[in-house]
VOPAGU-510899 format. One line per 3 residues: number of its first residue (from 0); their letters; for each residue x, y, z of C-alpha. Coordinates in pm, 1 decimal. Example, Ala and Ser with C-alpha at 12.3 -4.5 7.8 and 13.67 -1.06 7.14 Angstrom:
2
0> AS> 1230.0/-450.0/780.0 | 1367.0/-106.0/714.0
// end
This chain:
264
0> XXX> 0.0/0.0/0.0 | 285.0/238.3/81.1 | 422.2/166.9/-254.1
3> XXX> 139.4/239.3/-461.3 | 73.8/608.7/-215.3 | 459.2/673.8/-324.0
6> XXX> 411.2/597.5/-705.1 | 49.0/754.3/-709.0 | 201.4/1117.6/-533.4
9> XXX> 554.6/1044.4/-792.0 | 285.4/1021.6/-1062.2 | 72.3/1360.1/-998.5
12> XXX> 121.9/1668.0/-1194.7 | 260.7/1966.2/-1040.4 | 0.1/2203.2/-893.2
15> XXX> -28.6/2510.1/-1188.2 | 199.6/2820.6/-1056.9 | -57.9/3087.9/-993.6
18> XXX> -106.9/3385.6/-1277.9 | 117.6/3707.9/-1229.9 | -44.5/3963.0/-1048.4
21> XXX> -18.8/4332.8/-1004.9 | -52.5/4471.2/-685.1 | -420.8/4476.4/-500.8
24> XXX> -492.7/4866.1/-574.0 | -308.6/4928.4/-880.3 | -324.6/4936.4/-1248.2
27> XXX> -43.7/4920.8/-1542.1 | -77.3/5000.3/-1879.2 | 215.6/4921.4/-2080.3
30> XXX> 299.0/5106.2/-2438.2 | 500.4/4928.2/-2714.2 | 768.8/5120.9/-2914.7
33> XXX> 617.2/5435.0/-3061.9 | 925.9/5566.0/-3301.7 | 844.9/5916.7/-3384.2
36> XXX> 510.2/5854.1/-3431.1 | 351.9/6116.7/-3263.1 | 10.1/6105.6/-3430.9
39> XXX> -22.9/5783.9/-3268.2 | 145.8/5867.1/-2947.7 | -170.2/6141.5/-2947.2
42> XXX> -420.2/5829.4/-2973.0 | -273.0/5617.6/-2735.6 | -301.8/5848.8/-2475.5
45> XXX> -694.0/5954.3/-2524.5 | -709.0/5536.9/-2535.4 | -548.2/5493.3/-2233.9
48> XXX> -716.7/5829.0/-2032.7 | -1043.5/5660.3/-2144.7 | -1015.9/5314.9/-2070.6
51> XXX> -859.6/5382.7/-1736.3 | -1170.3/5667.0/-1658.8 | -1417.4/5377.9/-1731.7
54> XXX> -1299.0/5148.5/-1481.2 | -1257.4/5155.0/-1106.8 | -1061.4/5416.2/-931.6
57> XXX> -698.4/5284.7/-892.6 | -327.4/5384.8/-846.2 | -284.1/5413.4/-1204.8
60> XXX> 136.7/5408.5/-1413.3 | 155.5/5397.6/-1744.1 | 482.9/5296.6/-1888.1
63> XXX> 648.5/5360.4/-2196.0 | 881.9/5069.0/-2325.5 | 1125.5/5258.1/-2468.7
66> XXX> 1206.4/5336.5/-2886.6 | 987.7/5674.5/-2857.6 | 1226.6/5811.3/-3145.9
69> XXX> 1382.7/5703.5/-3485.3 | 1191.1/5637.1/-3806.2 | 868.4/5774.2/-3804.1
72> XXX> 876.8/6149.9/-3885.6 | 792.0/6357.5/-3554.6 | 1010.8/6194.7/-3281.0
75> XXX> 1002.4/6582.2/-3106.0 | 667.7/6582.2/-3126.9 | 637.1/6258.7/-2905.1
78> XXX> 912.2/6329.2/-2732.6 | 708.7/6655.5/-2617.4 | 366.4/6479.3/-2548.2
81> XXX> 530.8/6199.0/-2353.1 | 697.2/6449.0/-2110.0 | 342.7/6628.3/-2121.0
84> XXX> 160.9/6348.0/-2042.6 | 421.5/6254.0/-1735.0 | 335.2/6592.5/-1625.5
87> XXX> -40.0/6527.6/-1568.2 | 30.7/6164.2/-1438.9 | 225.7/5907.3/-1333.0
90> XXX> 437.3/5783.2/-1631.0 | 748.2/5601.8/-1645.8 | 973.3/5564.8/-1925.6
93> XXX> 1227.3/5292.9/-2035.7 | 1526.1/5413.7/-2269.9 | 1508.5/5189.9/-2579.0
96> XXX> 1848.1/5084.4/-2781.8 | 1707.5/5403.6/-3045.6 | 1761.6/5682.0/-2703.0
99> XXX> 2089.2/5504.0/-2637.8 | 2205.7/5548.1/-3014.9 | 2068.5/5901.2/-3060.7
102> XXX> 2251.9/6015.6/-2697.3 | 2564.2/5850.6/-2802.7 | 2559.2/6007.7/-3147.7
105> XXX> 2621.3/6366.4/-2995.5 | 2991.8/6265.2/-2914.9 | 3045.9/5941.8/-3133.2
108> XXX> 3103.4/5944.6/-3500.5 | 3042.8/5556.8/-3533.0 | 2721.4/5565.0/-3369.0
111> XXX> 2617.7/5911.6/-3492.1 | 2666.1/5669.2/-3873.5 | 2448.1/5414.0/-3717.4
114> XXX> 2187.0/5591.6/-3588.4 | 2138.9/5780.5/-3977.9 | 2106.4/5431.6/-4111.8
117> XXX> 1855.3/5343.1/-3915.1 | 1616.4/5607.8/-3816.6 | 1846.9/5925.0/-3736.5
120> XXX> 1768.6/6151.8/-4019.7 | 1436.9/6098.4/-3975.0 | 1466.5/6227.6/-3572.6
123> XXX> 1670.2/6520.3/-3659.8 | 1486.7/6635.3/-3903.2 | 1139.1/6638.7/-3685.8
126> XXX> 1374.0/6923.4/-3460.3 | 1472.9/7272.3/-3646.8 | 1704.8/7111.6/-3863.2
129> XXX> 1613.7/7175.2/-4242.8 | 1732.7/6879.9/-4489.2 | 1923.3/7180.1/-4682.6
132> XXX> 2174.8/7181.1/-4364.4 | 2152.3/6803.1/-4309.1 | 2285.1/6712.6/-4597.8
135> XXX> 2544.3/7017.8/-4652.9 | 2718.0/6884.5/-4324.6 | 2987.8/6666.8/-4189.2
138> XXX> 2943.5/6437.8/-3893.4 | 3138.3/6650.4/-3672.6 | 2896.8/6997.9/-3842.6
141> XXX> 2607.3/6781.9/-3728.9 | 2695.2/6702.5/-3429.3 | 2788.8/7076.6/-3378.0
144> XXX> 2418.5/7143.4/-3500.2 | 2239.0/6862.4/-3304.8 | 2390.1/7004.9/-2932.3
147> XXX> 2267.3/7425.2/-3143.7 | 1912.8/7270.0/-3224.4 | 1753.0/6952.9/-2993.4
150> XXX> 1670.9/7067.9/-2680.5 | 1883.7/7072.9/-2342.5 | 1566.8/6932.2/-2184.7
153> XXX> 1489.8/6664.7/-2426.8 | 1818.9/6497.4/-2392.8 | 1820.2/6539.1/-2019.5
156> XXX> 1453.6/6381.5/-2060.2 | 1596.4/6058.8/-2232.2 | 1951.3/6015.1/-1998.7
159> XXX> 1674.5/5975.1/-1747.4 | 1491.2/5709.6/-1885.8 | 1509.2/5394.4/-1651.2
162> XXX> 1674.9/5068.6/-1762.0 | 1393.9/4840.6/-1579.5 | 1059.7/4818.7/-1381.0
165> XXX> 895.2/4561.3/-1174.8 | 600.3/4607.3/-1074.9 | 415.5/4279.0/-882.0
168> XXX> 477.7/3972.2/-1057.2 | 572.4/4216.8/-1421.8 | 911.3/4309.3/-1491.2
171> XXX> 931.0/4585.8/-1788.2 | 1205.1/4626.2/-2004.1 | 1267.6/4744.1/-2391.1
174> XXX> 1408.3/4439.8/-2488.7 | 1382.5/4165.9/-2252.3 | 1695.0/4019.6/-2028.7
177> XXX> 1908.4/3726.2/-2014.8 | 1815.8/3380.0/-1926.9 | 1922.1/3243.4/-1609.6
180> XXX> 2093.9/3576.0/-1496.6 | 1913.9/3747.6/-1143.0 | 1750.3/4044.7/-1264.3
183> XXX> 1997.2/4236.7/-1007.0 | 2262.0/4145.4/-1229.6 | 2120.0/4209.5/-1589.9
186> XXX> 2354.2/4403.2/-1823.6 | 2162.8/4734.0/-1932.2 | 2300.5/4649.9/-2289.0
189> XXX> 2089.0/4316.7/-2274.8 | 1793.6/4524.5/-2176.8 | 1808.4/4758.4/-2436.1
192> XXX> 1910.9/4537.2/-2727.3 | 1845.5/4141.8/-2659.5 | 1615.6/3945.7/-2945.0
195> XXX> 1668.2/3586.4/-2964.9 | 1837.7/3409.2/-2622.5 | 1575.4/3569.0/-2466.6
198> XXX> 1305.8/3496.9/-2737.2 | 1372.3/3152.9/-2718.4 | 1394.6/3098.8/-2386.4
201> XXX> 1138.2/2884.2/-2186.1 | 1235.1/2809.2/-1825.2 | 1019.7/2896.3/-1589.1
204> XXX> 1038.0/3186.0/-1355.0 | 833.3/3337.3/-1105.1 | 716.2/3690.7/-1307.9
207> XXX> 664.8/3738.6/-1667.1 | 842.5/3988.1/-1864.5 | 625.3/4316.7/-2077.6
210> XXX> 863.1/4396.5/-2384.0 | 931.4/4584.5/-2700.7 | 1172.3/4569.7/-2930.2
213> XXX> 1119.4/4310.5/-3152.1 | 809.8/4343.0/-3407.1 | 554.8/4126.7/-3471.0
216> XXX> 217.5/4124.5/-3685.8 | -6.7/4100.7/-3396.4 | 99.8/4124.5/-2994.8
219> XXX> 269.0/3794.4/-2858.2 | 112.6/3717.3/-2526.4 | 176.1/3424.5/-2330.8
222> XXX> 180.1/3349.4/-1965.1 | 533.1/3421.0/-1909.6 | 602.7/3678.2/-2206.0
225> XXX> 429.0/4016.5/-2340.5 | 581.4/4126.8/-2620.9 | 362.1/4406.4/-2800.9
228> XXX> 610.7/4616.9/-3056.4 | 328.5/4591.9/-3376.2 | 557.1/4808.5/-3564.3
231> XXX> 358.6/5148.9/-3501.1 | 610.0/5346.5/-3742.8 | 498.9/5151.0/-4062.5
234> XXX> 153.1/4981.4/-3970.2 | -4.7/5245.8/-3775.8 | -63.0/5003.0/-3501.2
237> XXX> 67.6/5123.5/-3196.6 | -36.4/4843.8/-2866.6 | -56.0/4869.2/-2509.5
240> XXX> -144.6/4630.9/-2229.7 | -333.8/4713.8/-1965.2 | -266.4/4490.0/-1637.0
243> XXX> -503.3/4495.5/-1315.1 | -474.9/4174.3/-1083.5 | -460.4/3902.2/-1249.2
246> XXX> -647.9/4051.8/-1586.2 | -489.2/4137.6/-1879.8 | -633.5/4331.8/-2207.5
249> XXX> -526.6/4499.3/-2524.9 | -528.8/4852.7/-2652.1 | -443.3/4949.8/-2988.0
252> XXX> -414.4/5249.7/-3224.3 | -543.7/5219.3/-3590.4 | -364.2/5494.0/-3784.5
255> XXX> -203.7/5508.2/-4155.7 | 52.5/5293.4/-4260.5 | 420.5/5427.6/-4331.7
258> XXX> 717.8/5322.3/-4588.4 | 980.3/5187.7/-4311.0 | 1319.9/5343.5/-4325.5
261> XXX> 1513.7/5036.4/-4207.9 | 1561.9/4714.3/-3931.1 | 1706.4/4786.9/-3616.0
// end
């Protein structure tokens, strides 16, 4: 009889780890990578004001995944209503591999070569830079011209974008992190720029990770895993997530679609 108890208890599945949770009280709504789309940045945020009027009072942060700039043509512009919007309530923001290139680029030639490639021109250009001037220039004249024309505050604004959130059983990043490494010890560069280790990865762990970085056609949302960059520069769908308890549901812009400058 003892044998069989021992097999039968060997032989039972483990109990189902319980759902991630935010905290009792609060509510998160999470934005994927906007890239200088500010016409959809505008929608998002009479979405998210909306949705989060029509339900139950709560202690309400919105955070933005990072990529707010590159490729689409009005990165000020959301630049501006994201630091607006911060003003009127509580919004946190995650600096994206596109902030890190476009702070480097003010002092590094390499990256300031990078960042034109993929997105760059199309950011400078949405500040008082006229494409006459961009394209009369060297680097180092750019460079010269970027520090004369983007705001002081909008590049203090980005250098004090935060690397990573938790928030309850949800840990926000841009890109994800690195499997098997405490999240104590993450490198920031893995955070702003990691696709496929962390992709791939499927051991368990005891929160579930809210991400950008990576597009795909539709959100990818699994117990574990919320990736929701839709590619808002070029297919006009910008998505957020909104997380209360143990609930999760989908908001997401419909706006034109745009010719994409480049990966990255």
């Amino acid at each position: 009889m003892l044998k069989k108890l021992r097999a039968l208890i060997a032989a039972a599945p483990a109990p189902a780890a319980p759902p991630p949770g935010i905290p009792a009280g609060e509510r998160v709504y999470a934005i994927g990578d906007v890239h200088g789309r500010a016409d959809l940045m505008a929608d998002m945020i009479e979405l998210v004001e909306a949705d989060d009027a029509a339900r139950a009072p709560a202690q309400t942060t919105v955070i933005m995944l990072g990529d707010l700039v590159d490729r689409g043509p009005a990165s000020a512009g959301v630049i501006a209503l994201a630091r607006d919007w911060g003003m009127r309530r509580t919004v946190r923001y995650l600096q994206g591999n596109h902030e890190e290139m476009f702070l480097s680029s003010f002092t590094n030639d390499n990256v300031l070569r990078h960042f034109l490639r993929f997105g760059g021109r199309e950011t400078l250009l949405s500040y008082p830079i006229t494409p006459e001037e961009y394209h009369c220039t060297t680097l180092g004249e750019l460079q010269d011209l970027m520090a004369q024309r983007v705001p002081r505050a909008d590049i203090a604004f980005m250098a004090a974008m935060e690397n990573m959130i938790r928030i309850g059983d949800y840990v926000f990043v841009h890109a994800g992190i690195r499997p098997g490494v405490a999240l104590d010890e993450q490198v920031v560069g893995d955070l702003r720029w990691i696709r496929g280790e962390f992709l791939d990865d499927a051991s368990p762990r005891d929160f579930a990770v809210v991400h950008g970085h990576t597009i795909t056609p539709a959100p990818e949302v699994t117990p574990m895993r919320i990736g929701i960059d839709t590619g808002a520069y070029a297919s006009g769908q910008l998505t957020a997530i909104g997380l209360q308890g143990t609930d999760r549901w989908l908001i997401a812009t419909a706006g034109e679609t745009r010719d994409e400058p480049g990966p990255g």
